[in-house]
C-alpha positions as MATLAB code, in Angstrom:
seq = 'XXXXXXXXXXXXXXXXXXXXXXXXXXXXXXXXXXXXXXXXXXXXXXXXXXXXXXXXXXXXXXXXXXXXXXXXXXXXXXXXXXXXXXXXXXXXXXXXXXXXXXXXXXXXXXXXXXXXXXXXXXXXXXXXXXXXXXXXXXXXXXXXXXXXXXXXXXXXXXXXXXXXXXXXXXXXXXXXXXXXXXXXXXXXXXXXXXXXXXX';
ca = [
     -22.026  -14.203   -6.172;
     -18.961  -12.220   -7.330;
     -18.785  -10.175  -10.269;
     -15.035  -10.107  -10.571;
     -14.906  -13.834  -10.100;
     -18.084  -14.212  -12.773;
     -16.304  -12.117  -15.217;
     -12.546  -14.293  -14.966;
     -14.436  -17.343  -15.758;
     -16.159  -15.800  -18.731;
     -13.027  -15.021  -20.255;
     -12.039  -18.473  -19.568;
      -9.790  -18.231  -16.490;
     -10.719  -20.640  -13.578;
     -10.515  -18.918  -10.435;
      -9.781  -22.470   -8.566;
      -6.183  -22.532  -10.087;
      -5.716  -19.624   -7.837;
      -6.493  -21.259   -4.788;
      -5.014  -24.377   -5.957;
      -1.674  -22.455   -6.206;
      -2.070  -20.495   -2.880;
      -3.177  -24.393   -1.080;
      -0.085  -25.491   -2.779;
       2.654  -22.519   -1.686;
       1.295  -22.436    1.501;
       2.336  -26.287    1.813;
       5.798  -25.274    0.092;
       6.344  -22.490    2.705;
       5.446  -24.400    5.664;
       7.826  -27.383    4.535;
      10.676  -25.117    4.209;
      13.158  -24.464    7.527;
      12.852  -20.780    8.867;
      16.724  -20.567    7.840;
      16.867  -22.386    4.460;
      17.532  -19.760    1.288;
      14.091  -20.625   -0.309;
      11.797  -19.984    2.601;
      11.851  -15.595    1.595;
      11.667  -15.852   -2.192;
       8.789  -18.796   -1.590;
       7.008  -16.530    1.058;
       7.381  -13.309   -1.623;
       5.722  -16.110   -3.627;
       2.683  -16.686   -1.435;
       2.283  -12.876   -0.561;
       1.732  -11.756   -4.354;
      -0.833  -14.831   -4.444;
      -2.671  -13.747   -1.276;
      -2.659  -10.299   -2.797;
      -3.765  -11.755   -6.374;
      -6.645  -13.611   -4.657;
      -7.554  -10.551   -2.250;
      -8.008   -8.567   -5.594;
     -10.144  -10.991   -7.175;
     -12.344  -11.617   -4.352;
     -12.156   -8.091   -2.753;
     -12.619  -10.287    0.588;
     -11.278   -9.558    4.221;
     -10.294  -13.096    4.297;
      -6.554  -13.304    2.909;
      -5.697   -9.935    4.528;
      -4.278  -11.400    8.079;
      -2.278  -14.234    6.363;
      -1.327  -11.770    3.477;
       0.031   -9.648    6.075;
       1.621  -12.075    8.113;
       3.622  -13.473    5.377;
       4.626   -9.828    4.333;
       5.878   -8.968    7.581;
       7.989  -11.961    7.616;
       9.316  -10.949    3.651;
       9.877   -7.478    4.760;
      11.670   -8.506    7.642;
      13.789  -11.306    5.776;
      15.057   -8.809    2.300;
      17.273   -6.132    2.944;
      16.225   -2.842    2.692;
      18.989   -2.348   -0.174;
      17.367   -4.750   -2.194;
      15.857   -4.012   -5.417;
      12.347   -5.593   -4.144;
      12.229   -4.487   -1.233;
      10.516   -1.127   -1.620;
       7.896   -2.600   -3.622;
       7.264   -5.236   -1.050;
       7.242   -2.956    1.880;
       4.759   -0.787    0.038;
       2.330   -4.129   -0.891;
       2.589   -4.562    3.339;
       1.441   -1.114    3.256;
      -1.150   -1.088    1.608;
      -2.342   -4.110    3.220;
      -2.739   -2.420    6.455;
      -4.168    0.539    5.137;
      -7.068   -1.972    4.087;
      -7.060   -3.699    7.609;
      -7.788   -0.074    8.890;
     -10.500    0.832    6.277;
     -12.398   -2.397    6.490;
     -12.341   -2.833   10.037;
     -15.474   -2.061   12.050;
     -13.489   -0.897   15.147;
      -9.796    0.040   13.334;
      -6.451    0.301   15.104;
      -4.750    3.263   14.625;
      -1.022    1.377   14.689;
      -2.100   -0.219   11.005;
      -2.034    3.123    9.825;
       1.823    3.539   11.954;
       2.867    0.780   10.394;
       1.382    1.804    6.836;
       3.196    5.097    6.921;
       6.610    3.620    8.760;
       6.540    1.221    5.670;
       5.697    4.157    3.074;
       8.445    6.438    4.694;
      11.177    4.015    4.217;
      10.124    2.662    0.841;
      10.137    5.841   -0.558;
      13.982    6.350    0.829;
      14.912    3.164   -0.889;
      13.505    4.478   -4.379;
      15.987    6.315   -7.061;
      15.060   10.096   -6.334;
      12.882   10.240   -9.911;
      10.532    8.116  -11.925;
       7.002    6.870  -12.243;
       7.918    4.261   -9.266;
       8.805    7.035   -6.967;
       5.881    8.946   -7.377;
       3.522    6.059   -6.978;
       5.237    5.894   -3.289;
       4.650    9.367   -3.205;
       1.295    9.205   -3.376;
       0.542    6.258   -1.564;
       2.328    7.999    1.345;
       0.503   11.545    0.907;
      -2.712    9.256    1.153;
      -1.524    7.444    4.335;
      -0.668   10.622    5.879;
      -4.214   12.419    4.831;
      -5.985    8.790    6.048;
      -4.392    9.674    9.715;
      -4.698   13.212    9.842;
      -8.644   12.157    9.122;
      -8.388   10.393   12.569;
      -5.693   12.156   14.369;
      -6.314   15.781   13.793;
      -2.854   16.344   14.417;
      -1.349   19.239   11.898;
       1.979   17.423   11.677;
       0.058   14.697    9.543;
      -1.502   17.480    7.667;
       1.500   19.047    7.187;
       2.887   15.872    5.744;
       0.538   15.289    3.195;
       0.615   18.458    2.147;
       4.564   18.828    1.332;
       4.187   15.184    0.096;
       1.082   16.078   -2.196;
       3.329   19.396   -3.391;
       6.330   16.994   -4.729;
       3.557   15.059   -6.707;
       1.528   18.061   -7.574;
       4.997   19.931   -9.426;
       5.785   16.384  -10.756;
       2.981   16.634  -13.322;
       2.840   18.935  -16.646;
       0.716   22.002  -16.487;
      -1.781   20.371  -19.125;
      -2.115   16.328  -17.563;
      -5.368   15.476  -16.433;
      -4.051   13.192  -13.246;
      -1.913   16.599  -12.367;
      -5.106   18.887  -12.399;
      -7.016   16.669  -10.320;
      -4.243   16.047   -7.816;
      -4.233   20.109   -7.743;
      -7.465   20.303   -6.808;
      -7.021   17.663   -3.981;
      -3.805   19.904   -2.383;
      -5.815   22.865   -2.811;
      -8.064   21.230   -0.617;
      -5.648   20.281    1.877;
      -4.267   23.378    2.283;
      -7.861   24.999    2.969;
      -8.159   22.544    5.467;
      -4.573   23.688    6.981;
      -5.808   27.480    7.015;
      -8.692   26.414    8.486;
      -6.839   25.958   11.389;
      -4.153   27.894   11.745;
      -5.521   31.213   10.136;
      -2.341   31.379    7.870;
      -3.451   33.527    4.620;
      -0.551   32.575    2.543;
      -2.233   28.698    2.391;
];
């Protein structure tokens, strides 16, 4: 039983035309030559459906196809393109997941999770809501490592990250107090180690 499926079909959406259209793109994608001009925008296709069907299922199951096809979109848009920082970030994302729902994780899922994150955020217009969303995905990545790492240059990281994001917000907004409180914490966590009284 799943309560996200239960609660699509009671407001009348039929969870099977999502795999239907995921059975269906797959078969598109696999019919197309490596080289022809479709084979990218119908494997951006079949990533956002692997993604759709990951959030309604919240299962481990589409993540290694999900992430296979996005390595291959990634790898096929240029990084000037107007999707590609969004698509790079889904990848992201993706492996951050791998990582968390793993039972023995690899490291190099979060490397590639912040490698992605770095250069998405260099491919975003310096301001906007878009921006800071990359932001903040890569302050997470960066605080995710340092968890595992206990290296200070991750620490470091998030914290100048989590400092663009924290000035971002107006004195009064409810999302910028509580990301306060989280850099406030981060920088505790730097003085903890290095003894530095101005954190």
């Amino acid at each position: 039983f799943n309560p996200r499926v239960k609660i699509l079909e009671e407001q009348g959406h039929d969870p099977t035309d999502l795999h239907q259209a995921i059975e269906l793109m797959e078969q598109s994608v696999a019919a197309t030559p490596a080289q022809h001009e479709q084979r990218t925008c119908r494997s951006m296709s079949l990533f956002i459906l692997y993604q759709n069907r990951h959030q309604l299922t919240a299962s481990a199951v589409d993540l290694e196809p999900a992430i296979e096809v996005g390595e291959h979109v990634v790898d096929a848009i240029p990084e000037a393109h107007r999707f590609w920082a969004a698509c790079a970030g889904d990848l992201a994302s993706l492996y951050v997941m791998r990582y968390n729902y793993s039972d023995n994780p690899n490291p190099s899922d979060l490397d590639h999770a912040i490698n992605l994150r770095e250069r998405a955020l260099m491919a975003t217009p310096e301001s906007g809501a878009i921006r800071t969303e990359h932001e903040i995905d890569l302050g997470d990545a960066y605080a995710l490592r340092y968890n595992r790492s206990g290296l200070l240059a991750d620490l470091d990281r998030a914290i100048s990250i989590g400092q663009l994001v924290a000035d971002g917000w107006s004195p009064g907004d409810p999302e910028g107090a509580r990301w306060r409180g989280q850099l406030g914490a981060a920088y505790r966590e730097l003085y903890r180690h290095a003894g530095v009284l101005a954190d």
